[in-house]
N, C-alpha and C positions, 0 to 999 in steps of 0.2 A: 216845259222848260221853266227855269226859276232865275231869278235874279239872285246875284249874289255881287253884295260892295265891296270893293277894293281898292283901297284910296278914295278918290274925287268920282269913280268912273265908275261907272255898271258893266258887269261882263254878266253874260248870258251863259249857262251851264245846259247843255244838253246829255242826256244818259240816253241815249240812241245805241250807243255800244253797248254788247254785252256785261253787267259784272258777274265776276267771277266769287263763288267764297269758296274758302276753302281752307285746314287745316293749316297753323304756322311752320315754317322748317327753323331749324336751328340758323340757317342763314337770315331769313326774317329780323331776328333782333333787331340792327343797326334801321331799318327802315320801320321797325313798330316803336324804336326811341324818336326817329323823327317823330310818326306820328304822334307819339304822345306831347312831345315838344308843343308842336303844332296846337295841343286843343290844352296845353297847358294842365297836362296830369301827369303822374307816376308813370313809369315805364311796366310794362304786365312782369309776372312773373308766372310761371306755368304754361298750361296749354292755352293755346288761342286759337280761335277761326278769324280768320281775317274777307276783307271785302276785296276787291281790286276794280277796275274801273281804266279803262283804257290803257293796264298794265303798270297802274299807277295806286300802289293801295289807300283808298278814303275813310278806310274804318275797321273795327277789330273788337270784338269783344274775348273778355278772358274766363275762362269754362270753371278756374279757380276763385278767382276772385269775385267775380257777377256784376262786370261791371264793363264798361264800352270807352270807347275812345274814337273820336272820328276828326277828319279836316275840318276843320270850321270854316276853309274857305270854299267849301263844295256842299249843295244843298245833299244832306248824310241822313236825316231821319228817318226818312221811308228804309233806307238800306239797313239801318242799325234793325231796324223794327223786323225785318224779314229779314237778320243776320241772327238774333239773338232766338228766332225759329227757326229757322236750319241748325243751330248749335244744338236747342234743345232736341230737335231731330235725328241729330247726328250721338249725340249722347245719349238716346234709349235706343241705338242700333247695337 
């Protein structure tokens, strides 16, 4: 488990649930501009594999660009790190 601050107050983050990665759909857009919003970068352009997380996406990297995007208010490193290997996985398939 990890700490993660939010305002005054500590919330505790568990990944006990499944995530999910998995390639973007053209529906995706409007929730991969949130995410970017969120970690305060560009929105992707091209293909993306994205993370999800209790049906909630935390993270996303772009197969174009090489470059990652995740919620800053959800401990995301581990997942980026073993998102951006499943990508390269998925791209010598």
């Amino acid at each position: 488990m990890a700490d993660v601050e939010t305002s005054s107050q500590v919330e505790t983050v568990s990944m006990t649930t499944p995530i999910t990665f998995r390639h973007s759909k053209e529906s995706d857009r409007r929730v991969l501009r949130r995410l970017a919003e969120l970690d305060s970068a560009r929105p992707f352009h091209g293909p993306v594999v994205l993370a999800e997380h209790d049906g909630r996406a935390i993270a996303a990297v772009s197969l174009d660009e090489h470059r990652a995007i995740a919620d800053p208010f959800t401990p995301t490193a581990e997942v980026v790190e073993l998102l951006w290997s499943w990508a390269s996985q998925a791209r010598a398939a």
